[in-house]
N, C-alpha and C positions, 0 to 999 in steps of 0.2 A: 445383364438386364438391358432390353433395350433403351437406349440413349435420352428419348424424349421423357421415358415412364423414370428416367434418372433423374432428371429434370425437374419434373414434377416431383416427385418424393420430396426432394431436397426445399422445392420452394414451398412444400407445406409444413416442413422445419421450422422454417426462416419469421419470424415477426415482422410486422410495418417497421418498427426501429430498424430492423437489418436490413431490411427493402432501403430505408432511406440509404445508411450508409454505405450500399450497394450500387445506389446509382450515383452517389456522390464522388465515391474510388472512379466509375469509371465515365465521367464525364469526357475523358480525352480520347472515348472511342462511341458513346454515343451523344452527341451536343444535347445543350438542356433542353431547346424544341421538338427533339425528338421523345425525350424522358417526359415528356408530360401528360403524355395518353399510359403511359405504364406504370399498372395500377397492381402489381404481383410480380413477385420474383419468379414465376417461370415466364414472362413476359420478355421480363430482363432479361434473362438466359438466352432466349429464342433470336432477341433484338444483338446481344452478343453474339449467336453462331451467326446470324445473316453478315456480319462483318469480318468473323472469319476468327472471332477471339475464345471459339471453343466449341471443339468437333469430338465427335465419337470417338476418335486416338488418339486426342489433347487436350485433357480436363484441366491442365496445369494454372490457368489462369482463373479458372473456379476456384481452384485448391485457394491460392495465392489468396485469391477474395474475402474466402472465410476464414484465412491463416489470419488477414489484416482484420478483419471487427471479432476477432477473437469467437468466432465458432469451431471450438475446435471439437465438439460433440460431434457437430454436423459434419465434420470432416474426418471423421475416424469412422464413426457409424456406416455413411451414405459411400465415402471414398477408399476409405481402409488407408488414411495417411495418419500421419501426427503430426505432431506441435516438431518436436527433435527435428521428421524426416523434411518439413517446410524449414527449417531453421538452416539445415545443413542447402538442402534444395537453392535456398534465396542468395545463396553466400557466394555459388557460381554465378562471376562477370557478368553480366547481360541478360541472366532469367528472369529477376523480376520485373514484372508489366508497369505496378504499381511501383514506383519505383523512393523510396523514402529521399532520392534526391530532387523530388517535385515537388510542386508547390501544392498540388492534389494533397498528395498522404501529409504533408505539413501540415495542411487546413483539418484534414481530418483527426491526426492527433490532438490538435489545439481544441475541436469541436469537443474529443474524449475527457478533455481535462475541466469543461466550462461546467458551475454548478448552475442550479434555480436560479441563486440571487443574482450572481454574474451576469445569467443572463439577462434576467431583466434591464443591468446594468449596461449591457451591449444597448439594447433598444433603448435604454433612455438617451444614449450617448449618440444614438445615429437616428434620433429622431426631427432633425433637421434636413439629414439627409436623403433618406429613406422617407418613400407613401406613408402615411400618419395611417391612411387605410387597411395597408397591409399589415404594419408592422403593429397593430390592436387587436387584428382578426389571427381567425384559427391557419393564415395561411402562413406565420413566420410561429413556429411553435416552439423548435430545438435552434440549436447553434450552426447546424449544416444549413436551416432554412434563410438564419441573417448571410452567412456565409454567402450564398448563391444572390441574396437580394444585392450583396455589396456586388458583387463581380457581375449583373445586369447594371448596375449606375456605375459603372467605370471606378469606383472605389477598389480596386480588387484584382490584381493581374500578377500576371507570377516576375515583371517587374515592376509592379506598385505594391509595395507592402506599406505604405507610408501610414495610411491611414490605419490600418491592420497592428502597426506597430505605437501608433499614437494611445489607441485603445488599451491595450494592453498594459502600456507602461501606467494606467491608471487603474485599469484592475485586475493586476495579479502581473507583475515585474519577472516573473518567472518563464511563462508564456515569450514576453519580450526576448526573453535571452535566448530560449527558443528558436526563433525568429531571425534572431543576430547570429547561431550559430548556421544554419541556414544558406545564410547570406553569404558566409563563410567559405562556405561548401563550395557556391553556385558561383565565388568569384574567382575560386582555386586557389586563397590562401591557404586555406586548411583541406586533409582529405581525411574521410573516414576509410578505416581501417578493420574487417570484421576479422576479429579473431577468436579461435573458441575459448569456449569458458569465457569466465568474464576480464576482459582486459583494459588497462587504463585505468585512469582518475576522471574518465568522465565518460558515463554509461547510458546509454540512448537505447531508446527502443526502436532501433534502426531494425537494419534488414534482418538479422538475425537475434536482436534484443541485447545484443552484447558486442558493442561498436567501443572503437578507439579513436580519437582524434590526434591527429600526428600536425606538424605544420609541414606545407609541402617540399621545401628546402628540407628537413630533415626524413623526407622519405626518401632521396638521393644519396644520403649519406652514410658513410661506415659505418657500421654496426646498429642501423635503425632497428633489423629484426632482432637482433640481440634485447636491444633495450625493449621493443613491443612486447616480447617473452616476460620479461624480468618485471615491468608492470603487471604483467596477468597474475603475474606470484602474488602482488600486493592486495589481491579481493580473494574473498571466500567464494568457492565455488555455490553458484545457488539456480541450478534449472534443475534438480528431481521432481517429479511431479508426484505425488506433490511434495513441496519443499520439506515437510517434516508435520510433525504435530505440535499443534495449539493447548496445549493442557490449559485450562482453565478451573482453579478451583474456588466456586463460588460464597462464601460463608454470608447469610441472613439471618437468620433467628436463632435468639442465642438467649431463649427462653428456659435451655440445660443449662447454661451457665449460672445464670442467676436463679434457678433452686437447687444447686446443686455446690454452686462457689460464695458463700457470705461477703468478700470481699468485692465481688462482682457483681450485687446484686442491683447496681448502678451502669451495671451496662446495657444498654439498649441494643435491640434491631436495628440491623445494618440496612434502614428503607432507602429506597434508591439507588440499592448495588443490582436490580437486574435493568437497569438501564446501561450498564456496564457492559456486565455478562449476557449471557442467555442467547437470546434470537436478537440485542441491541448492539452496541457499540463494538465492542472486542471480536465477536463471531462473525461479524460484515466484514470488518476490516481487514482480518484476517484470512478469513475467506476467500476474499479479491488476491490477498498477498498468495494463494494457493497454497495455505496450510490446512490441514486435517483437524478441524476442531473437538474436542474432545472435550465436557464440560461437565463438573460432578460439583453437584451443590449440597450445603449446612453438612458439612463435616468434623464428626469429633478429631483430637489431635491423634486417636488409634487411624481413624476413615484415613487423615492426610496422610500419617504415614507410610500406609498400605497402598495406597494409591500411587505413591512416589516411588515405594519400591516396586509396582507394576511394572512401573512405565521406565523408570531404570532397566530391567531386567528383558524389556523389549530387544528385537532388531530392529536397529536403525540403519542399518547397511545402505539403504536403496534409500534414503533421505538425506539431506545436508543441512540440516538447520533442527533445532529443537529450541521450542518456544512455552513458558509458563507461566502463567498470568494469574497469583496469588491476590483473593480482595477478601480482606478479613479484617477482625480488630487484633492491635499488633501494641507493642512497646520495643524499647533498645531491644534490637536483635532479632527478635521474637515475633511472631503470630501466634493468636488463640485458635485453637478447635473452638466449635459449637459447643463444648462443654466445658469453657475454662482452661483448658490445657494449654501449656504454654508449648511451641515448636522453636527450635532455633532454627531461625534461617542459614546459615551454616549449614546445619543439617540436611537443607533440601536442595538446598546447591551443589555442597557436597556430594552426595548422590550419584552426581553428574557428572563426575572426573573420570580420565581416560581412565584411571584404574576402576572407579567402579560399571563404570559403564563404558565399556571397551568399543562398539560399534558408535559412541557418536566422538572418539578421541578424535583430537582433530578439526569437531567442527564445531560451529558457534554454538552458544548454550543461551540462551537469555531469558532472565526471568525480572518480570516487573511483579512489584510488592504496592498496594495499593492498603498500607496500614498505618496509624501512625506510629512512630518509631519515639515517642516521647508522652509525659503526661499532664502537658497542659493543655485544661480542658475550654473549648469554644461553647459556650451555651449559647444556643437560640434556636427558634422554633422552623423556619425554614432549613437553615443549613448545620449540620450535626461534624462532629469530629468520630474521625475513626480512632478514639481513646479507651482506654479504662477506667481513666481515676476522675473523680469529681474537686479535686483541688486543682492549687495553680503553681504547685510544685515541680521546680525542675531540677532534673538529677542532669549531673558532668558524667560521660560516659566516653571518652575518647577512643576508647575501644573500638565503637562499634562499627566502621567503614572499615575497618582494619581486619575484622571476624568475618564480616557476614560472605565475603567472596573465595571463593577458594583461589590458593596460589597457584594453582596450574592454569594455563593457558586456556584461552578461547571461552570469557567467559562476560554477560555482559547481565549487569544487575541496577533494574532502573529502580528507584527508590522512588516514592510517593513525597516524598520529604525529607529532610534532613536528620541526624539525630538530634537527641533531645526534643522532636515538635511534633505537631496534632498535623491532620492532614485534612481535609474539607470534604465532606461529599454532601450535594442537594440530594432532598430526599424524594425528588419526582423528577433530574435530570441528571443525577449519579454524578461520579466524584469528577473532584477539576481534574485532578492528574489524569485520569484513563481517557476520559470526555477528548481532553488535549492532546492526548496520546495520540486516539484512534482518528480524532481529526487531521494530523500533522502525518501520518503515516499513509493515510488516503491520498493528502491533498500532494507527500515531494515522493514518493515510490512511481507512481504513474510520469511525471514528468521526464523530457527528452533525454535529459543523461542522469536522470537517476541522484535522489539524495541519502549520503550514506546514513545509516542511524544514530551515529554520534550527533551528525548535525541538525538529527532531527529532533534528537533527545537535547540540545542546547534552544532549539524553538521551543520546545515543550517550556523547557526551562523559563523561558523568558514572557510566556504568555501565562505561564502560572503566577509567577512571581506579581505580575499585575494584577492580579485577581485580589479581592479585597473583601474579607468579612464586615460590611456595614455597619453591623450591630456592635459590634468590638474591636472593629479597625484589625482584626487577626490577617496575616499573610500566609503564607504556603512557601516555602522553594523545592524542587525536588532535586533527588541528586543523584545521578549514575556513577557507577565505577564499574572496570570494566580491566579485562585479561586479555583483549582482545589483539592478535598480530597483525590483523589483515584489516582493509575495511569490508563492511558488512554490509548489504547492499540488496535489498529485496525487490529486483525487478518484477512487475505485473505480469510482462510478455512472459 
């Protein structure tokens, strides 16, 4: 295809979003007084060949561009590359333009991570510093636009982070560390290390999405490569694309139960569980994590079953992770069908052992249960328990963290609650556990070296635990157990 008619294609791909993050990567080959008449990404392109950064036999730094704001559509379609062939590409010394040891791709990843409120929190924060003008109007709108306005008032230089890390350390401490890791880099205490698979106890979305940080005295030393290896042993592999599937099994009306089970005839609709599931919280989430969501809603305990041995009985070869995300009304052990039926969790985990299901041995298995596992019931009109019984009766069941996981390896089982208790879901913002899940899983998977799911499943833990039924003063805790050998670790890139 001729070069120019390449050009164009690609830039009527590309969104304003992409356009901004496109002239923001490459500010260090065309200055922002230049960027300011360019109004479209084949603009960009054109302003790029004139400088020599991309010719008809060297698309590399194209590639590289949409490798970095994550168009990898646009670059399999328009290029005929992939995600893998940039990942190995960027890892040879010296290729990458955009280089994640600048201060550019730093800003830009910090840019990826800022939400709505954040930002707003940016501008109220630098509105002594920054035009009251500007920074009101439609001309500071994302985080790349404050970005750019700090680095015109001298706020902002790839040796001032000061102000950049003031910020920070006030909204969102994570970002800071960021920042400090960085600094790190930039002053040759520490070096990054790209190794494949994923390696290390601390996982960045550097050049290849799967970085090491060594200190630099121990990159001289006997047996450093040895030891680089022997940590890669310590994470589960996770770049198939996609990483695996999301099972999602939705249960709402459970209007078969109640004419169908006397005893149940006190169980309500599960309102507020597709703010959960469906097209809200779990399938976004997940989504980003680049699993294959799959979602089957009001299922009897025959539907669950049959669905479980489906997806048992798949190949999972070409995946490394399998994920299932059970919301239903539950007791010790157990979840209900849409028809009263009682399932043991046991049962559906089970499933999922290297003997019954041979292609995912080996690799993580995780299943969050969003039920309550006990039968004391929360009465009140906004927030509902996922229970069964209408008393305030509670059974000793020691058993049940001990049952419900299987004893073979690699196996990770988030619980909505503890046994013996009720678990909470609003009926118009869905329940705290998955709400807290899906928020906690967004906000440390994206960040610079990556938070492994234990530690996100212990956030979970702790932002629940605060949670507080008004009406009855009822609490929540949830509680994971887990088979797991390795850390688990779901990088975005």
């Amino acid at each position: 295809m001729d070069f120019h008619r390449l050009l164009f294609n690609i830039s009527e791909a590309l969104t304003t979003e992409d356009l901004v993050a496109l002239k923001f990567l490459s500010l260090e080959y065309i200055p922002l007084r230049k960027q300011e008449n360019i109004q479209d990404s084949e603009a960009l392109f054109l302003a790029l060949e004139e400088r020599g950064m991309m010719e008809k036999d060297d698309l590399s730094f194209l590639k590289e561009l949409l490798f970095r704001i994550n168009r990898i559509d646009v670059l399999t379609d328009k290029l005929h590359s992939s995600r893998e062939e940039m990942e190995r590409e960027l890892q040879i010394p010296g290729r990458a333009k955009v280089s994640p040891f600048r201060c550019r791709y730093l800003l830009f990843q910090l840019s990826e991570n800022i939400t709505t409120d954040e930002l707003k929190s940016w501008k109220f924060l630098l509105k002594k510093e920054l035009p009251k003008c500007k920074m009101d109007n439609e001309i500071v709108q994302t985080m790349i636009d404050v970005l750019i306005e700090m680095e015109k008032k001298g706020l902002l230089a790839e040796e001032n982070l000061k102000t950049l890390k003031t910020i920070c350390e006030k909204i969102d401490k994570s970002l800071l560390k960021k920042i400090e890791e960085y600094e790190l880099v930039q002053s040759g205490t520490v070096e990054m290390y790209v190794v494949e698979g994923h390696g290390g106890q601390r996982v960045s979305e550097g050049i290849g999405g799967d970085s090491l940080w060594v200190s630099q005295t121990a990159r001289d030393s006997p047996g450093t490569q040895e030891e680089i290896q022997q940590v890669q042993t310590d994470m589960y592999k996770m770049n198939s694309q996609p990483r695996g599937i999301c099972l999602i099994l939705n249960n709402h009306d459970f209007s078969k139960a109640r004419s169908e089970v006397p005893k149940l005839q006190q169980m309500k609709d599960r309102n507020g569980t597709n703010a959960d599931a469906g097209t809200a919280a779990l399938t976004k989430v997940f989504t980003k994590l680049h699993f294959e969501i799959k979602e089957h809603r009001d299922l009897t305990a025959a539907d669950i079953r049959h669905i479980t041995h489906m997806y048992r009985n798949k190949d999972h070869r070409a995946h490394d992770c399998f994920v299932c995300c059970i919301l239903s009304h539950g007791d010790k052990g157990i979840v209900f069908g849409t028809d009263g039926q009682e399932i043991p969790i046991q049962e559906l985990t089970t499933s999922f052992t290297g003997t019954n299901c041979p292609s995912l041995a080996g690799k993580p298995k995780v299943f969050f249960i969003q039920a309550c596992q006990g039968d004391t019931f929360q009465r009140g009109i906004h927030i509902e328990t996922d229970s069964t019984e209408t008393d305030y009766s509670v059974e000793a069941d020691a058993r049940f963290q001990l049952e419900c996981i299987p004893n073979e390896a690699d196996f990770l089982l988030g619980m909505a609650t503890m046994k013996d208790f009720v678990s909470y879901r609003s009926t118009t913002q869905g329940t705290w556990y998955i709400q807290s899940l899906c928020e906690h899983l967004e906000k440390s998977c994206p960040r610079f070296r990556g938070e492994d799911i234990l530690s996100i499943l212990t956030a979970v833990n702790q932002e629940v635990s605060r949670k507080n039924d008004r009406l009855n003063q009822g609490k929540q805790m949830p509680q994971p157990s887990f088979t797991l050998r390795k850390k688990l670790i779901f990088p975005i890139n």
